[in-house]
PyMOL CGO cylinders between C-alpha atoms (Angstrom):
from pymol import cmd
from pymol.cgo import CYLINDER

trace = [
    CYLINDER, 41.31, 11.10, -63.74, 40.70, 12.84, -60.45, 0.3, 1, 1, 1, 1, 1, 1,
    CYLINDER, 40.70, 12.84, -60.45, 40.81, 16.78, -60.56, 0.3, 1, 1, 1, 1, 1, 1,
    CYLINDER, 40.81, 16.78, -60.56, 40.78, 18.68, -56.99, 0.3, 1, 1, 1, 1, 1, 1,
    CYLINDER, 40.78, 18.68, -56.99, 40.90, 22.17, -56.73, 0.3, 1, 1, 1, 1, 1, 1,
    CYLINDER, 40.90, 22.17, -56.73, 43.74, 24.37, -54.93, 0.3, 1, 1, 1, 1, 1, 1,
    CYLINDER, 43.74, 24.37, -54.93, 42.08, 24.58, -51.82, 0.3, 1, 1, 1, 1, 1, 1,
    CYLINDER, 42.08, 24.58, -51.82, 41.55, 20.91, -52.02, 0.3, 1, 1, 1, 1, 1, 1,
    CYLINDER, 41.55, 20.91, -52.02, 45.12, 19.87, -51.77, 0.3, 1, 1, 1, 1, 1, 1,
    CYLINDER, 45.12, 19.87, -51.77, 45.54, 19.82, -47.98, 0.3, 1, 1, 1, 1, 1, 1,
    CYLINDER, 45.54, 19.82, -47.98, 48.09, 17.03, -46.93, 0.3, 1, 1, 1, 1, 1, 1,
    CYLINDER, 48.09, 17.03, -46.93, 48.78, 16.01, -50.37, 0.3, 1, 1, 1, 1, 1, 1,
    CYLINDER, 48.78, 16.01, -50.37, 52.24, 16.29, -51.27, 0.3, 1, 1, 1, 1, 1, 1,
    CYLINDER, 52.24, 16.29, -51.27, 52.63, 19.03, -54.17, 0.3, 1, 1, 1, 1, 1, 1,
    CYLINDER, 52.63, 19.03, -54.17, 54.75, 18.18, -57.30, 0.3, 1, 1, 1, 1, 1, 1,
    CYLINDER, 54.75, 18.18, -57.30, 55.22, 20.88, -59.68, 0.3, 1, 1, 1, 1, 1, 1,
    CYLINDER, 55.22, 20.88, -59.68, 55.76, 19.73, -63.45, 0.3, 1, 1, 1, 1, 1, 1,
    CYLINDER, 55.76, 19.73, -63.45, 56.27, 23.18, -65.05, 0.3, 1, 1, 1, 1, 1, 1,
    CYLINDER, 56.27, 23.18, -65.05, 59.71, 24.26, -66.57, 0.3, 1, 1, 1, 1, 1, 1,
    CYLINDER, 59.71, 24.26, -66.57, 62.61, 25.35, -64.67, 0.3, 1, 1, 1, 1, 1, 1,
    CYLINDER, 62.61, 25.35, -64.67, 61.83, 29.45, -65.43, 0.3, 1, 1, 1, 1, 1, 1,
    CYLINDER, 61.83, 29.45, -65.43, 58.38, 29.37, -64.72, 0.3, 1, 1, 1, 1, 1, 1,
    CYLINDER, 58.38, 29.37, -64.72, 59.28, 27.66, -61.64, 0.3, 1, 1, 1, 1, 1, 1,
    CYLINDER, 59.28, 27.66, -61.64, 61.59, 30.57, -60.70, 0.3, 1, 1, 1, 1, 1, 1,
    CYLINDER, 61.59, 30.57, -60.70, 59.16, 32.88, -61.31, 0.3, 1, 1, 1, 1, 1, 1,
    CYLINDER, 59.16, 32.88, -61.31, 57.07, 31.46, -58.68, 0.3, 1, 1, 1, 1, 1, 1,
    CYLINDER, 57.07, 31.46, -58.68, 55.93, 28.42, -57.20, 0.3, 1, 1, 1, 1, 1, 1,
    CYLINDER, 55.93, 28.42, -57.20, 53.76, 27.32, -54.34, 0.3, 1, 1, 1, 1, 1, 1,
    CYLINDER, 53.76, 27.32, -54.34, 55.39, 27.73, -51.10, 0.3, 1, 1, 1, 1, 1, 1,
    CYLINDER, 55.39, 27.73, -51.10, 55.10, 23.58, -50.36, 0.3, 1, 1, 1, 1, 1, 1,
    CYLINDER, 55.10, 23.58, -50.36, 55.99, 22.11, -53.80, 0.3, 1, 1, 1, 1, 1, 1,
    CYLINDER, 55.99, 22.11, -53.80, 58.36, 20.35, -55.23, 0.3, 1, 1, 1, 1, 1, 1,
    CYLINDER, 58.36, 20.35, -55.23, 59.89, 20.80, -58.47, 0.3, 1, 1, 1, 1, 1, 1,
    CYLINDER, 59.89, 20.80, -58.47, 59.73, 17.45, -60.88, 0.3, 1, 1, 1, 1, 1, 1,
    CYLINDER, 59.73, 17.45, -60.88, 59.82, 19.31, -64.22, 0.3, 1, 1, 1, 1, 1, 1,
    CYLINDER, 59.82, 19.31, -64.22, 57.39, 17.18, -66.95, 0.3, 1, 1, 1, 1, 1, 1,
    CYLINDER, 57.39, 17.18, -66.95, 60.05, 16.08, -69.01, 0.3, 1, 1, 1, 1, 1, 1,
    CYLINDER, 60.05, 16.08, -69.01, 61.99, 14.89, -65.78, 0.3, 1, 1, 1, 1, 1, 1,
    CYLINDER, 61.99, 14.89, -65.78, 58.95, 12.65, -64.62, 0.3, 1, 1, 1, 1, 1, 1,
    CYLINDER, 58.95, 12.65, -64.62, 60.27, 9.28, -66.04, 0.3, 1, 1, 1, 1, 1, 1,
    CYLINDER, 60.27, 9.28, -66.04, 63.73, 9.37, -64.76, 0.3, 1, 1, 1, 1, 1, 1,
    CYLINDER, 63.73, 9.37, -64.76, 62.36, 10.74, -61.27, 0.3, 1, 1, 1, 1, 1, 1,
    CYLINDER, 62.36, 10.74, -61.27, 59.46, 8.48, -60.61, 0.3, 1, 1, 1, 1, 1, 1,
    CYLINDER, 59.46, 8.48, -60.61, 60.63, 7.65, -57.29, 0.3, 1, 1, 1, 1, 1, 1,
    CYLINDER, 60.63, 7.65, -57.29, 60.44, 10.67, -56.09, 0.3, 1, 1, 1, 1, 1, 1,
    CYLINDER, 60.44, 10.67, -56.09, 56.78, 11.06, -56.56, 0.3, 1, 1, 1, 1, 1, 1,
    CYLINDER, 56.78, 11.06, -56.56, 54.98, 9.82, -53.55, 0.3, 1, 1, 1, 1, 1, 1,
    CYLINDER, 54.98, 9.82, -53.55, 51.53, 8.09, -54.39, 0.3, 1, 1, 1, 1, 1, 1,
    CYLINDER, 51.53, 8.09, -54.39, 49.12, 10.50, -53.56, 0.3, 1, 1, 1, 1, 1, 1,
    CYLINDER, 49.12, 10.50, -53.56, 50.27, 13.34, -54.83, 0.3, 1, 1, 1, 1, 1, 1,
    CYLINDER, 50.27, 13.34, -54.83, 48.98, 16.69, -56.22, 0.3, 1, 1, 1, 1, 1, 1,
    CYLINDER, 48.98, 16.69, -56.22, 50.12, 17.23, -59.74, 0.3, 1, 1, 1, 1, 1, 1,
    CYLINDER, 50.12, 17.23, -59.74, 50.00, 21.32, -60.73, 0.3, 1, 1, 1, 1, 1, 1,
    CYLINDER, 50.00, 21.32, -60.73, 51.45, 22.94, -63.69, 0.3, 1, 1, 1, 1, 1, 1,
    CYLINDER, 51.45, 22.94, -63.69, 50.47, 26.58, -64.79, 0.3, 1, 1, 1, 1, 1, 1,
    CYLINDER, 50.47, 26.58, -64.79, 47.20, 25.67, -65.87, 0.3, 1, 1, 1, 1, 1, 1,
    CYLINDER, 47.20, 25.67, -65.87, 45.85, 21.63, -65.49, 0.3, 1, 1, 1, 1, 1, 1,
    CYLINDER, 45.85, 21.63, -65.49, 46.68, 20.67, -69.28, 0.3, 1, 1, 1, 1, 1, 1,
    CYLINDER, 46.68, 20.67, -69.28, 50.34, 19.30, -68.56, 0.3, 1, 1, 1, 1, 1, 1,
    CYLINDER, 50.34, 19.30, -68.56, 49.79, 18.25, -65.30, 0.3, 1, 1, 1, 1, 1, 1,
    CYLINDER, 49.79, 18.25, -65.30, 46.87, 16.02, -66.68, 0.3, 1, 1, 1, 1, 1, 1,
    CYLINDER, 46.87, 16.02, -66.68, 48.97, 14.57, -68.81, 0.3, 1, 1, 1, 1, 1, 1,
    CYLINDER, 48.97, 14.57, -68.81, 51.14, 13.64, -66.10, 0.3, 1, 1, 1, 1, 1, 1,
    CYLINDER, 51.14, 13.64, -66.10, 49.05, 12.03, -64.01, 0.3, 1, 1, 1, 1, 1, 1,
    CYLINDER, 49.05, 12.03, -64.01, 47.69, 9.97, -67.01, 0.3, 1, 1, 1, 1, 1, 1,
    CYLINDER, 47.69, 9.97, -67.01, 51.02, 8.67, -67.15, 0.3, 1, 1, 1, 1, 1, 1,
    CYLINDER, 51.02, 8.67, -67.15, 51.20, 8.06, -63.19, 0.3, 1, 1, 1, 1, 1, 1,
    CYLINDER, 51.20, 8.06, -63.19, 48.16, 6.16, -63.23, 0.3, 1, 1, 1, 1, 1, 1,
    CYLINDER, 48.16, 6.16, -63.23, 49.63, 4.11, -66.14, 0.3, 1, 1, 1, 1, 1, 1,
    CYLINDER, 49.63, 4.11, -66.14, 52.23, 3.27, -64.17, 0.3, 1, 1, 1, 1, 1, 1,
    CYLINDER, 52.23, 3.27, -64.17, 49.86, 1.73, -61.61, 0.3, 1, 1, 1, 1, 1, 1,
    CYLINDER, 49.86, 1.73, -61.61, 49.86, 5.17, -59.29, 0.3, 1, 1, 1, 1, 1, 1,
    CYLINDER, 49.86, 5.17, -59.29, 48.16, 7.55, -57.53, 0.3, 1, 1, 1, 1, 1, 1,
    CYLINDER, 48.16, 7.55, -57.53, 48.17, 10.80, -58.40, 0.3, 1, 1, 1, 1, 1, 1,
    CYLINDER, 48.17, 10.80, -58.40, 45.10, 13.51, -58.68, 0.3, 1, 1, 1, 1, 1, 1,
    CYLINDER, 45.10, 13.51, -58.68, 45.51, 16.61, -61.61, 0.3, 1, 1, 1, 1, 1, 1,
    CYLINDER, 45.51, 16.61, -61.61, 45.18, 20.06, -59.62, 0.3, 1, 1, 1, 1, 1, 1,
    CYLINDER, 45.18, 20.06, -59.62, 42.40, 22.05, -61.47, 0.3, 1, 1, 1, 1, 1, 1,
    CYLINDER, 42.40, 22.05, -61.47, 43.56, 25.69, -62.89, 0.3, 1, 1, 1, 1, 1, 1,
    CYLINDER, 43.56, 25.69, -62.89, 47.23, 24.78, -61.94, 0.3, 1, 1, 1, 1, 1, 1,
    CYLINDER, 47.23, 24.78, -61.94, 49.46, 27.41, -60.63, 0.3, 1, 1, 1, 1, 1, 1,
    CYLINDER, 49.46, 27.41, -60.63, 46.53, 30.44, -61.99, 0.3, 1, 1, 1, 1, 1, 1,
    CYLINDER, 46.53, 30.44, -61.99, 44.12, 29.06, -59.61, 0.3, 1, 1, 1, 1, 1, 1,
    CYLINDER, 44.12, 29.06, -59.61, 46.24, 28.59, -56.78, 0.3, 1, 1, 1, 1, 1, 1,
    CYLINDER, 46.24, 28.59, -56.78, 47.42, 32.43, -56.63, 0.3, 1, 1, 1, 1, 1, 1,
    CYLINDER, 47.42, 32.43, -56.63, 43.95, 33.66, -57.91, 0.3, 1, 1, 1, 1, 1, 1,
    CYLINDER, 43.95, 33.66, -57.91, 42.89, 31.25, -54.52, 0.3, 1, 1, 1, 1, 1, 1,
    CYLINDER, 42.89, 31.25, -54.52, 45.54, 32.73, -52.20, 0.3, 1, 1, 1, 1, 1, 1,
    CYLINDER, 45.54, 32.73, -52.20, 46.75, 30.19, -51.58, 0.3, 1, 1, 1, 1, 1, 1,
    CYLINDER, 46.75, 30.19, -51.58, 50.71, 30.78, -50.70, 0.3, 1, 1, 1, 1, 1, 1,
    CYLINDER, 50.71, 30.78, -50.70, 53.11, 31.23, -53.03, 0.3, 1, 1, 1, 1, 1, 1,
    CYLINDER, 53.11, 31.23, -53.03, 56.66, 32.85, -53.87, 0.3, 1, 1, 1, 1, 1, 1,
    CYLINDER, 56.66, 32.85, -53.87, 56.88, 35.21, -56.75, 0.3, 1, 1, 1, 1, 1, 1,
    CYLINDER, 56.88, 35.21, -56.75, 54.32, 35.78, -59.14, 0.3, 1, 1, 1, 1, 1, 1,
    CYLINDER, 54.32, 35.78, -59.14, 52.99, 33.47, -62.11, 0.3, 1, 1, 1, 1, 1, 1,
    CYLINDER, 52.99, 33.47, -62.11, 52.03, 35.00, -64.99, 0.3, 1, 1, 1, 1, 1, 1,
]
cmd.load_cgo(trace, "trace")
């Protein structure tokens, strides 16, 4: 599995797996919000390519295990949503 780090991302287009509260919370600016348990049902919607972040890595790994199972292209963001604000990286709200 491929891991890139927040500042990595660039062009990639940014799926958030986390919950629907800790997406509230906050979220980077760019993402979209695909919560885990919603993957399945909303595969389409992931373009191949895309940046998988969740608070930390661990269920956004797990997602794009399943991805590339399913034959597609997906790369784990490293530190998840803790690296991204601890990178600067922009964001709305906090994450805790």
């Amino acid at each position: 599995m491929q891991e890139i780090t927040p500042n990595e991302v660039a062009d990639r287009p940014l799926i958030d797996v986390r919950e629907p509260h800790e997406w509230q919370q906050g979220h980077a600016v760019d993402a979209v919000h695909i919560p885990m348990g919603e993957i399945v049902e909303r595969l389409s919607e992931v373009p191949d390519g895309a940046a998988i972040i969740c608070r930390s890595g661990g269920r956004s790994a797990r997602v794009v295990a399943f991805l590339e199972q399913q034959g597609r292209d997906a790369v784990n963001v490293a530190g998840g949503t803790l690296a991204w604000a601890t990178d600067g990286r922009p964001m709305t709200g906090t994450v805790d």
